[in-house]
DRENVEXLUM-794289 format. One record per residue: residue number from 1; residue in one letter; x, y, z of N, C-alpha, C in turn. Coordinates in steps of 0.02 Angstrom, whole numbers, plus 50000, padded with zeros to 5 digits. Example, Ala and Ser with C-alpha at 12.3 -4.5 7.8 and 13.67 -1.06 7.14 Angstrom:
# DRENVEXLUM-794289
   marvex   dovo     npx     npy     npz    capx    capy    capz     cpx     cpy     cpz
        1      a   50660   49716   50390   50615   49775   50390   50660   49835   50390
        2      s   50642   49888   50354   50684   49947   50357   50645   50002   50394
***
This chain:
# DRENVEXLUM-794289
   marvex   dovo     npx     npy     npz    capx    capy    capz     cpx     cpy     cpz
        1      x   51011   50595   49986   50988   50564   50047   51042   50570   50102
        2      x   51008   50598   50168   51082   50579   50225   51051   50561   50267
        3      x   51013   50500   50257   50991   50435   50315   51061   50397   50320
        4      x   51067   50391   50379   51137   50344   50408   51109   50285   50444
        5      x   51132   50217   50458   51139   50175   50488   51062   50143   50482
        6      x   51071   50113   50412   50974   50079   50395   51007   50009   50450
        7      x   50926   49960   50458   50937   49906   50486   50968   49851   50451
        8      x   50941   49853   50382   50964   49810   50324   50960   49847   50270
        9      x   50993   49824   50231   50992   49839   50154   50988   49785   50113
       10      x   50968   49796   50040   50969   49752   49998   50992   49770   49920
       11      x   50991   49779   49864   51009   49807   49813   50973   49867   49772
       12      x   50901   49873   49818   50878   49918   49796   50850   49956   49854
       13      x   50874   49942   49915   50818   49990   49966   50870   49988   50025
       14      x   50845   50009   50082   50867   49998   50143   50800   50008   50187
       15      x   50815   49979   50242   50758   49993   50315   50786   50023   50346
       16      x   50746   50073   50379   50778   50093   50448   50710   50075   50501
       17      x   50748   50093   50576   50705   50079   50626   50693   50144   50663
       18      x   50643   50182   50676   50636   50241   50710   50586   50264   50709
       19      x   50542   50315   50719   50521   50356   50709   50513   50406   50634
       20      x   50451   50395   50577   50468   50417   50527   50471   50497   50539
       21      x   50423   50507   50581   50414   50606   50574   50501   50615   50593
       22      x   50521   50594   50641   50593   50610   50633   50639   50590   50581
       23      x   50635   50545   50551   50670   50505   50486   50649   50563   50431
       24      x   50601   50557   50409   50581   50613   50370   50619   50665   50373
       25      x   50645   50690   50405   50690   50760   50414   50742   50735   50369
       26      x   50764   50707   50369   50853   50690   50350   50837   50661   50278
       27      x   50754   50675   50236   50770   50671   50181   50751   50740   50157
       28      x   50804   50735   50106   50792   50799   50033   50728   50823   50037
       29      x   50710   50868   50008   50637   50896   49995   50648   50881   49904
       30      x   50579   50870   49887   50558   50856   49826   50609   50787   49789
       31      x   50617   50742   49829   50663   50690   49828   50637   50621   49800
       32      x   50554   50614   49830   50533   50562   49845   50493   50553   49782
       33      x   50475   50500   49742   50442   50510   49671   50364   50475   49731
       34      x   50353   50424   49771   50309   50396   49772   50284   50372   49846
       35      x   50261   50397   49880   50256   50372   49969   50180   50336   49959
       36      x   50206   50267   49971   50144   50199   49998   50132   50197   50062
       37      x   50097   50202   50085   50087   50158   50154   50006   50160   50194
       38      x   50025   50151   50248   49952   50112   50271   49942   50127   50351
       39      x   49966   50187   50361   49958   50167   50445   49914   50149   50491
       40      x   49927   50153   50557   49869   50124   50610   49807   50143   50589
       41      x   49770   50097   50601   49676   50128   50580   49657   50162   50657
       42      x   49617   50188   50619   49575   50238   50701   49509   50181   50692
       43      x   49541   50145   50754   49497   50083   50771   49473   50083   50840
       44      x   49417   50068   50856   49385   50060   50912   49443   50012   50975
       45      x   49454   49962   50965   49493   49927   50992   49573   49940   50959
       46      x   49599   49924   51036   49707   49946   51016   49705   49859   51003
       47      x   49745   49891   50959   49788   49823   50905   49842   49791   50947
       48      x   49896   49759   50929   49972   49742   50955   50000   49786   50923
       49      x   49995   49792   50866   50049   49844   50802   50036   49913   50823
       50      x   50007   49956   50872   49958   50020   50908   49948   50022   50859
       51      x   49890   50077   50871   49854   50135   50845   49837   50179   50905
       52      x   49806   50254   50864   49780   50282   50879   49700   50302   50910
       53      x   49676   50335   50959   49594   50335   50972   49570   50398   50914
       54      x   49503   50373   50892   49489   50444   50821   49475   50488   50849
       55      x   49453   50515   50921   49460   50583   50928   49530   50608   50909
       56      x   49587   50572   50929   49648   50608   50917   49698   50595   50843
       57      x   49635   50557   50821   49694   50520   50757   49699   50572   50692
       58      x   49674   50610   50684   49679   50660   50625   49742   50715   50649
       59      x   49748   50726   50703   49778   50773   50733   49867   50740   50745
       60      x   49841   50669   50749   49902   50628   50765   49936   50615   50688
       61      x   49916   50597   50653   49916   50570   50574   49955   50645   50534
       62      x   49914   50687   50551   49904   50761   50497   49995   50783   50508
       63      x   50039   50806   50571   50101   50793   50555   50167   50743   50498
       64      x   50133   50706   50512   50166   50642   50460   50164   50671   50397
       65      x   50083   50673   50362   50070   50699   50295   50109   50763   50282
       66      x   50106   50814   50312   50142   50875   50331   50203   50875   50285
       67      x   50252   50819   50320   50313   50807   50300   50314   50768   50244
       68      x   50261   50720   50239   50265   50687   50171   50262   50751   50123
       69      x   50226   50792   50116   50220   50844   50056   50294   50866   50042
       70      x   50330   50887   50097   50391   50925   50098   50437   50893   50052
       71      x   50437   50820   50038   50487   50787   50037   50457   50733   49951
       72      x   50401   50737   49939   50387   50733   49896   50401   50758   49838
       73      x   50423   50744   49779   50430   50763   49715   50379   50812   49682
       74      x   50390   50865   49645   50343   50909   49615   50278   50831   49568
       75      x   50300   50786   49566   50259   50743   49501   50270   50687   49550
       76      x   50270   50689   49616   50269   50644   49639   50196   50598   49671
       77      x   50173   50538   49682   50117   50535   49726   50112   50527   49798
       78      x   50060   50508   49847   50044   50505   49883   49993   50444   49910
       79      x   50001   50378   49917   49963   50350   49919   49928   50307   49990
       80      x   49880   50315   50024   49848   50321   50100   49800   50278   50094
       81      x   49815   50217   50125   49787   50170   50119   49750   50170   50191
       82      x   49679   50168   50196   49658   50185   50276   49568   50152   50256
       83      x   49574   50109   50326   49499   50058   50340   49470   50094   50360
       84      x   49406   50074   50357   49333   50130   50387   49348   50093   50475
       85      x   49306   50126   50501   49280   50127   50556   49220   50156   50580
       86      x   49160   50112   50634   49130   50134   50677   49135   50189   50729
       87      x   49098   50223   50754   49110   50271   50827   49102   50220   50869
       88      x   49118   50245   50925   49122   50208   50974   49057   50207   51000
       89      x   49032   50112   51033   48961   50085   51038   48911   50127   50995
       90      x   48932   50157   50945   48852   50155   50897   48841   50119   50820
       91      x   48825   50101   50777   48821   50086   50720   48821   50131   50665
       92      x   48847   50170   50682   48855   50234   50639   48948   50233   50620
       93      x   48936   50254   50554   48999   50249   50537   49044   50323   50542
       94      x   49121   50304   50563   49157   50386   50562   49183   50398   50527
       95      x   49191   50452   50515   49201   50489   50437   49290   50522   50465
       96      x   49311   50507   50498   49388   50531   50520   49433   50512   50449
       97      x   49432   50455   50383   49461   50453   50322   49448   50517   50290
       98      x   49386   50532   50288   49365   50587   50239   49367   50657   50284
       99      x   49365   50658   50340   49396   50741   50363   49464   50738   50376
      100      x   49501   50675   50375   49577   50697   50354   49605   50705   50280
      101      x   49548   50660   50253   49551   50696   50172   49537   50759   50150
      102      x   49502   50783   50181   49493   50872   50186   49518   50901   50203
      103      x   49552   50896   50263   49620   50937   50293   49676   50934   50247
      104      x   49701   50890   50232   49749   50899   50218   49754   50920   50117
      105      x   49689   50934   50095   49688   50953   50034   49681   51032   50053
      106      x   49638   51045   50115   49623   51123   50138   49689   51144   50150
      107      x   49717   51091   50197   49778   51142   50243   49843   51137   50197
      108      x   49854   51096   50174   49929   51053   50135   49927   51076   50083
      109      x   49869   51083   50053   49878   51101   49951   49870   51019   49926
      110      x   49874   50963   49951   49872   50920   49944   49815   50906   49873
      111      x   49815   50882   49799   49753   50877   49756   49746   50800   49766
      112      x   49688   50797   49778   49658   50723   49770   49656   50696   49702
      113      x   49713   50664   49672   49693   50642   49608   49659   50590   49599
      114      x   49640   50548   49620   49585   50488   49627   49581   50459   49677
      115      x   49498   50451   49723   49506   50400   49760   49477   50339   49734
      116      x   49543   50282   49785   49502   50222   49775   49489   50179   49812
      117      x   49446   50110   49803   49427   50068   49838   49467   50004   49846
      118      x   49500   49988   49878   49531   49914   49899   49455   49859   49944
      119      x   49449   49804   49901   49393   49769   49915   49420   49714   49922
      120      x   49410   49712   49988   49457   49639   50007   49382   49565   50050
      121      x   49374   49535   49971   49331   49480   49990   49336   49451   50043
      122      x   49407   49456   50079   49402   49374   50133   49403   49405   50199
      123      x   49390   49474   50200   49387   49500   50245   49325   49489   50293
      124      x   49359   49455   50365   49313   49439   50391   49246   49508   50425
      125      x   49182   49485   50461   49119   49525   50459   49148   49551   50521
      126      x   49142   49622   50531   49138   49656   50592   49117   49740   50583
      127      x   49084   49762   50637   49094   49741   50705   49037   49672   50727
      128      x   49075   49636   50761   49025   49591   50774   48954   49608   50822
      129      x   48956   49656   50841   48897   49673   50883   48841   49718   50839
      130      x   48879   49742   50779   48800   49763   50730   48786   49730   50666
      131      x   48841   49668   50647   48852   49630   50600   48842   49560   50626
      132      x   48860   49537   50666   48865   49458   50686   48791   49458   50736
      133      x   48787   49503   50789   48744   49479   50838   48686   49512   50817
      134      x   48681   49581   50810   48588   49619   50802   48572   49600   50717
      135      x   48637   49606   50692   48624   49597   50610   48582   49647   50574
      136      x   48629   49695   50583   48598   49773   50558   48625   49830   50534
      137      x   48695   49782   50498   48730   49796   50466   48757   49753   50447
      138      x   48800   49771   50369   48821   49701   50317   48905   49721   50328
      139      x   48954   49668   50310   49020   49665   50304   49055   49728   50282
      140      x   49089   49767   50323   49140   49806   50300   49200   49777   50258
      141      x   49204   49791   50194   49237   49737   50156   49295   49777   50105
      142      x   49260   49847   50116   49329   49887   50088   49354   49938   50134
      143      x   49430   49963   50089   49460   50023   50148   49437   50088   50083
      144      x   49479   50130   50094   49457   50203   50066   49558   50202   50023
      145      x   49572   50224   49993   49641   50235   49963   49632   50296   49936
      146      x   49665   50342   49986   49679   50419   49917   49736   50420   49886
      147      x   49733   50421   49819   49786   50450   49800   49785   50520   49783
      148      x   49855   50556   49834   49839   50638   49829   49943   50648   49782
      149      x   49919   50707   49759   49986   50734   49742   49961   50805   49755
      150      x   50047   50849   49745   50069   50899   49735   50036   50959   49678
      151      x   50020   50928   49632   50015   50971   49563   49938   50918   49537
      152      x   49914   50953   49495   49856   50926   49458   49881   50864   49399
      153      x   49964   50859   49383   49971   50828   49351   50018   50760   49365
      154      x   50023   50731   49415   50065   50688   49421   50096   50642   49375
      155      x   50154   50585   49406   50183   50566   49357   50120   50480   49346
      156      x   50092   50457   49301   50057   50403   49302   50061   50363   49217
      157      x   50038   50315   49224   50041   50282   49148   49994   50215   49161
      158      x   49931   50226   49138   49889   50174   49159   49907   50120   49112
      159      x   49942   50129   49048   49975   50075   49009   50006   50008   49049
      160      x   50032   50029   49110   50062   50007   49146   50002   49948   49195
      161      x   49954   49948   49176   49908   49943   49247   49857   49888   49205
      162      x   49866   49899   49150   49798   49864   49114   49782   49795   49129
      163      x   49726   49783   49132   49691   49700   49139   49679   49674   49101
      164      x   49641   49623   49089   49636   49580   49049   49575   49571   49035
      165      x   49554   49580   48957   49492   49602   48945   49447   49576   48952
      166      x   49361   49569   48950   49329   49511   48960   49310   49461   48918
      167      x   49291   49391   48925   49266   49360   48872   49227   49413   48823
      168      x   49182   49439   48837   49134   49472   48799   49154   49530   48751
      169      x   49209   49542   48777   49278   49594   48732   49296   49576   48683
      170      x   49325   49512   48701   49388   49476   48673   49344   49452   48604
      171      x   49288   49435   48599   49233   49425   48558   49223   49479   48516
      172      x   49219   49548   48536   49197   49584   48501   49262   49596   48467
      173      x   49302   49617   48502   49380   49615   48463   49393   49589   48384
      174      x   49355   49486   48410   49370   49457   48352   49315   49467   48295
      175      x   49259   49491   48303   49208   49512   48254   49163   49579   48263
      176      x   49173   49625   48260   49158   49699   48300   49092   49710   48266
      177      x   49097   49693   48220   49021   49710   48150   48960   49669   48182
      178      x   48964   49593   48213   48941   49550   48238   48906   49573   48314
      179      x   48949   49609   48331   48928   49636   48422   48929   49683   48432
      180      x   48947   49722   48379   48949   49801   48415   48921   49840   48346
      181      x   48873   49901   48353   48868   49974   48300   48875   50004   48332
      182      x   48917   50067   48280   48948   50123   48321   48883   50188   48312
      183      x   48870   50224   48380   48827   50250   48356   48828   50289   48458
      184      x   48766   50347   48457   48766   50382   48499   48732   50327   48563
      185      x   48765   50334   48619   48711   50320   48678   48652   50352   48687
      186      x   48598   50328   48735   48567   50386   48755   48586   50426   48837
      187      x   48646   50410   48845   48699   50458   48884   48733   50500   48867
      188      x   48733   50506   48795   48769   50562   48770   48810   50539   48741
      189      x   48844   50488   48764   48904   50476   48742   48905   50448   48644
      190      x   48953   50477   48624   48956   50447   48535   49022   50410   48542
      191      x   49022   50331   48554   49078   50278   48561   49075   50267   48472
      192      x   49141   50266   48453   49161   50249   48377   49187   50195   48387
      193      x   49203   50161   48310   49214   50089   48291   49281   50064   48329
      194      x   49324   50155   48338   49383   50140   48380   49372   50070   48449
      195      x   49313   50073   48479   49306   50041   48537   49331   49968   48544
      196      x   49315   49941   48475   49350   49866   48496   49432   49861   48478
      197      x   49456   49908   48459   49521   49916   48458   49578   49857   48522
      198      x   49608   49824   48512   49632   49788   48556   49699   49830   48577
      199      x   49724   49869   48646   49746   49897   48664   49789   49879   48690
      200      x   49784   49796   48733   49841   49748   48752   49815   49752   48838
      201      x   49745   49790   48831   49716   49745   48898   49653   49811   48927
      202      x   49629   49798   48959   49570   49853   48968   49596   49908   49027
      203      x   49572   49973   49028   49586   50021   49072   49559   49989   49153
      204      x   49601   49985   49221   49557   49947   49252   49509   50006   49288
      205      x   49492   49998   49339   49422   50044   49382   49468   50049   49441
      206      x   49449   50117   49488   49452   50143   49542   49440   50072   49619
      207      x   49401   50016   49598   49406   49981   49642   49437   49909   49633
      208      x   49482   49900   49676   49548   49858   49654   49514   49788   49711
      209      x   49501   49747   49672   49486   49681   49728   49530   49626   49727
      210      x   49579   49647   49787   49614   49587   49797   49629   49580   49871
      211      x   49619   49517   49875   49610   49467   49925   49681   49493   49957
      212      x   49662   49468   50030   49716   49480   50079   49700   49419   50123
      213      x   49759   49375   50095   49740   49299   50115   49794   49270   50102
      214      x   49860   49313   50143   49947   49276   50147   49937   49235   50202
      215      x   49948   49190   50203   49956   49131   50260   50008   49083   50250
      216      x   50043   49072   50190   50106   49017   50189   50152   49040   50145
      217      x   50168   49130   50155   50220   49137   50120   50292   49133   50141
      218      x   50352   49136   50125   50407   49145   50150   50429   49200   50220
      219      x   50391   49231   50211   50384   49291   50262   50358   49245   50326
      220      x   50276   49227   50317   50252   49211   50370   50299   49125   50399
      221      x   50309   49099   50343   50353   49019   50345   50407   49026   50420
      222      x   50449   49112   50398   50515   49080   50432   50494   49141   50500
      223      x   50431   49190   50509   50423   49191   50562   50404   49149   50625
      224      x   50385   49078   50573   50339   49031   50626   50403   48999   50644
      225      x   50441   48982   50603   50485   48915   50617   50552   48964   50652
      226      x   50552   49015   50666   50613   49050   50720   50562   49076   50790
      227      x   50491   49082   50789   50456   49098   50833   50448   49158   50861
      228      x   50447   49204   50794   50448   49283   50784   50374   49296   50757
      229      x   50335   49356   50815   50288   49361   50801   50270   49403   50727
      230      x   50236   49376   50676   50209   49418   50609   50187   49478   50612
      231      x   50198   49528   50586   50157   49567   50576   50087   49559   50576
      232      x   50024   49569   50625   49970   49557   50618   49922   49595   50575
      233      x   49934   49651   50526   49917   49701   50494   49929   49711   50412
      234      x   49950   49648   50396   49980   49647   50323   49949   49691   50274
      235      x   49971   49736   50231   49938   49718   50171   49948   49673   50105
      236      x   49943   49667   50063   49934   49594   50007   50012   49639   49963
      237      x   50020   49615   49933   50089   49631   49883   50057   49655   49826
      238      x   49988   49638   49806   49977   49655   49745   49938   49715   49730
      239      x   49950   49766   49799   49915   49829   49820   49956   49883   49800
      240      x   50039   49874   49843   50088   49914   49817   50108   49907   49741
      241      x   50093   49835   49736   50097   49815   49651   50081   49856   49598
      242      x   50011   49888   49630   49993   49907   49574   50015   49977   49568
      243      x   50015   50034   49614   50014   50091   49619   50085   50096   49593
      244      x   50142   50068   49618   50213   50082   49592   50185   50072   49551
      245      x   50193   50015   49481   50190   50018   49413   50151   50061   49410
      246      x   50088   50102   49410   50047   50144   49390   50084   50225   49397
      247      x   50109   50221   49454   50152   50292   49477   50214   50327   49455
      248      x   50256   50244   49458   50342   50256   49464   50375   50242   49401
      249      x   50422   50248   49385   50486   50220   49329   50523   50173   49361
      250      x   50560   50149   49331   50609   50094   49373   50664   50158   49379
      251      x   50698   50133   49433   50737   50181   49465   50704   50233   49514
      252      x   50649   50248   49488   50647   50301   49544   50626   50282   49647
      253      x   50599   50334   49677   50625   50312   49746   50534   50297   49781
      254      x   50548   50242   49805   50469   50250   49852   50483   50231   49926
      255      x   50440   50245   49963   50470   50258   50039   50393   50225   50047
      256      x   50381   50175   50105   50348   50167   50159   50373   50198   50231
      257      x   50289   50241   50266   50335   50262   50319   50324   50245   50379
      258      x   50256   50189   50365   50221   50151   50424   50244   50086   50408
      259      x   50319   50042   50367   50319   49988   50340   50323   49918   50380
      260      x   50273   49907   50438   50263   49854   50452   50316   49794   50445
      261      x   50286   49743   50400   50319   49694   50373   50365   49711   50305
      262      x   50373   49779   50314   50399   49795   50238   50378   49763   50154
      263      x   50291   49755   50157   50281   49745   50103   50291   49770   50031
      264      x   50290   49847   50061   50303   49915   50022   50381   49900   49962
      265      x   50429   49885   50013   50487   49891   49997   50503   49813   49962
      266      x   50467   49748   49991   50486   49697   49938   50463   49701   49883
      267      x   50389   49735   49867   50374   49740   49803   50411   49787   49774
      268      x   50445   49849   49773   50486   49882   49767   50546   49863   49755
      269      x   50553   49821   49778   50625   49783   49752   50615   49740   49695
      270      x   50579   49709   49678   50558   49665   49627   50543   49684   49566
      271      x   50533   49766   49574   50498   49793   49511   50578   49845   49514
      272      x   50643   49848   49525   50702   49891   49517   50661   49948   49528
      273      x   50621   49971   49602   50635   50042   49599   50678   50031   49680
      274      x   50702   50101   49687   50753   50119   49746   50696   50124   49803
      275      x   50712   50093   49876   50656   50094   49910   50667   50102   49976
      276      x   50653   50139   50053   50644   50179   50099   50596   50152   50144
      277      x   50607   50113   50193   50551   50086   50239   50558   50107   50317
      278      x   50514   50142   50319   50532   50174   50397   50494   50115   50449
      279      x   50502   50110   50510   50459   50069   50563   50479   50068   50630
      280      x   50437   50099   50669   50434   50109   50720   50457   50045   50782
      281      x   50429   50007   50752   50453   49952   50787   50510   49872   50760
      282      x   50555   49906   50792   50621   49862   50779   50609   49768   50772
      283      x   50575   49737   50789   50545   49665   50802   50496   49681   50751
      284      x   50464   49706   50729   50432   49696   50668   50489   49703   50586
      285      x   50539   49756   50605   50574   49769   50551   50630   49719   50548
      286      x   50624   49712   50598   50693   49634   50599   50644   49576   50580
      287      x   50598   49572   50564   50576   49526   50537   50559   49511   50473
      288      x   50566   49580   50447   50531   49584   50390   50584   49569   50337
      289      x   50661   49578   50373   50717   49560   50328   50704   49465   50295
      290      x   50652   49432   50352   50631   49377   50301   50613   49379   50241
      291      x   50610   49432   50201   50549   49431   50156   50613   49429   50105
      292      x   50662   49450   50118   50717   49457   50051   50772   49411   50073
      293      x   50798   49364   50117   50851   49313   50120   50823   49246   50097
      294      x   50879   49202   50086   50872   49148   50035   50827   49085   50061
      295      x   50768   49081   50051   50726   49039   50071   50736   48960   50086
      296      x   50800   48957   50068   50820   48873   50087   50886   48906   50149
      297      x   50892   48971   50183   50911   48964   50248   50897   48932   50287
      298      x   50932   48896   50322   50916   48829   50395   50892   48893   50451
      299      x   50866   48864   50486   50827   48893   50555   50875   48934   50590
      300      x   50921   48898   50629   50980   48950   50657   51005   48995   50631
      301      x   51016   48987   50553   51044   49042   50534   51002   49080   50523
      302      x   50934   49085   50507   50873   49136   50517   50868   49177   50575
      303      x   50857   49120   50641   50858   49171   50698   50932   49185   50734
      304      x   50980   49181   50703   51043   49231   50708   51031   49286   50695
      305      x   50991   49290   50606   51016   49340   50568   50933   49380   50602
      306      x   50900   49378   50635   50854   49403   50677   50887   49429   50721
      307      x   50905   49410   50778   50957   49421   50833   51006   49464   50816
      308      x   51033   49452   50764   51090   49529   50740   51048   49588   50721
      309      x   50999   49578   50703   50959   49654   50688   50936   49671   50738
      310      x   50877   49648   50759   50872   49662   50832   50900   49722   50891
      311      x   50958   49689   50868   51019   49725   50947   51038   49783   50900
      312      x   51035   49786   50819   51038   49846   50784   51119   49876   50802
      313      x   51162   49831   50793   51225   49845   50803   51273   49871   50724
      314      x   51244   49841   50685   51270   49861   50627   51219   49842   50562
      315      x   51220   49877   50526   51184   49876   50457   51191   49788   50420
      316      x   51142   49757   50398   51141   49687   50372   51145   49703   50292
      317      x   51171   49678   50264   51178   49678   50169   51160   49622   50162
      318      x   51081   49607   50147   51025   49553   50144   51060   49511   50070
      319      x   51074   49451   50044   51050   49431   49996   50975   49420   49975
      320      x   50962   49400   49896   50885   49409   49903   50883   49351   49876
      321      x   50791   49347   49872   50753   49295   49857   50711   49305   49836
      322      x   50695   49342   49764   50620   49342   49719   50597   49315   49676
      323      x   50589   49250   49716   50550   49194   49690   50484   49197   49673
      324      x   50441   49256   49698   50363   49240   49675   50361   49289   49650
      325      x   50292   49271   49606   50279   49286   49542   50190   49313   49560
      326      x   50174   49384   49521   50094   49403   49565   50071   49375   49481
***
């Protein structure tokens, strides 16, 4: 790595503040085991955090990915976390996720190894003008997640990922003769007695439902009480959660390159891998150093240690704080 002068550091990562397509340069090629992130949606309405308009957002986006490949690991992943959207004034939905999913498998070499669904219940109903007012359309309630790599075989271990089986499992588990014969579907499929085998938790599914409903964490706590605006764009911790463990080893490197509030990189720190948070905007990344200092800091010394990043005069060596538990 010859990134110089991050905003903060901590024991397993650093931030910087800039521009990633330029940041990106100054890393290694085939360096990176795992790139998370989530950038601007091609949304009808501009955010505070920008975005892009979708006539131009594939064209705007498709550079970034570009360089993500370069710098990616031969067994490394790719993971693109991106919300649907409407066209503009019609009720028709735009497909700008899935023709940048095409481009960049056409143009990049990029292989789609699975897409998936992030289903976020508490997500409020919009657009309100074909959902709230004509009512002629139902809640947009998930985003789209590709995971793309390099090679057909990436590095993964769903061992790593497993859930927790259902009552109706856990039953058959304890008496298999009782609830289950082994014998052909009429799908074809021939499931053997292997099936109730207890594995230490069930394979999970392509659509991951978890709530995005942070409102009193340490992050948001000591943005309110220094009077630093939040990141308005979060994603949940238990998103990057999963894909590192599913993707990475401990030790190896994951980079956010849109990292907001640096969710990317606290979960990344928690799980010992080495971690890379790019962000465009300095007041969001100076804020996000809340997420890893010692949660019984007094107020002043919070918005000091705001105020010294900020002005980005010298690199901060964060103590941490990983107190919660997913």
């Amino acid at each position: 790595m010859v990134l110089e002068k991050a905003l903060y550091t901590t024991n397993w990562g650093a931030a910087y503040a800039g521009n990633s397509l330029e940041l990106l340069d100054e890393l290694e090629s085939d360096s990176i085991n795992l790139v998370m992130t989530s950038p601007p949606f091609a949304l009808q309405r501009e955010k505070r955090y920008g975005n892009v308009d979708q006539d131009a957002y594939i064209d705007w986006l498709f550079p970034f990915c570009k360089k993500v490949y370069r710098v990616l690991a031969p067994d490394g992943s790719f993971v693109l976390d991106l919300g649907g959207a409407y066209q503009s004034k019609r009720p028709v939905r735009s497909l700008y996720n899935y023709r940048l999913l095409i481009k960049l498998c056409d143009e990049l070499d990029f292989r789609l190894a699975e897409e998936f669904f992030w289903y976020n219940p508490s997500k409020l109903p919009s657009p309100i003008e074909w959902v709230n007012k004509r009512k002629i359309r139902v809640k947009d309630a998930v985003n789209t997640v590709w995971w793309l790599s390099k090679t057909d075989y990436p590095k993964a271990n769903v061992k790593n990922v497993l859930v927790p089986y259902s009552e109706r499992m856990k039953k058959l588990q304890q008496n298999p003769a009782k609830y289950y014969k082994p014998k052909a579907r009429p799908s074809g499929h021939d499931i053997s007695a292997g099936f109730a085998i207890d594995n230490g938790g069930a394979i999970p599914s392509n659509l991951l439902q978890i709530p995005n409903t942070e409102s009193n964490s340490q992050y948001i706590q000591m943005c309110k009480a220094v009077g630093v605006a939040a990141h308005p764009a979060r994603f949940p911790e238990k998103l990057p959660l999963f894909f590192i463990n599913f993707l990475t080893n401990s030790g190896d490197t994951v980079i956010d390159i849109f990292a907001g509030s640096n969710t990317t990189g606290y979960v990344a720190e928690t799980l010992k891998r080495r971690w890379i948070a790019f962000e465009l905007n300095p007041s969001y990344l100076a804020g996000s150093a809340f997420r890893f200092i010692d949660s019984n800091q007094n107020i002043d010394a919070t918005l000091s240690l705001f105020n010294k990043l900020i002005q980005m005069q010298e690199t901060i060596n964060l103590p941490l704080s990983l107190q919660f538990s997913l």
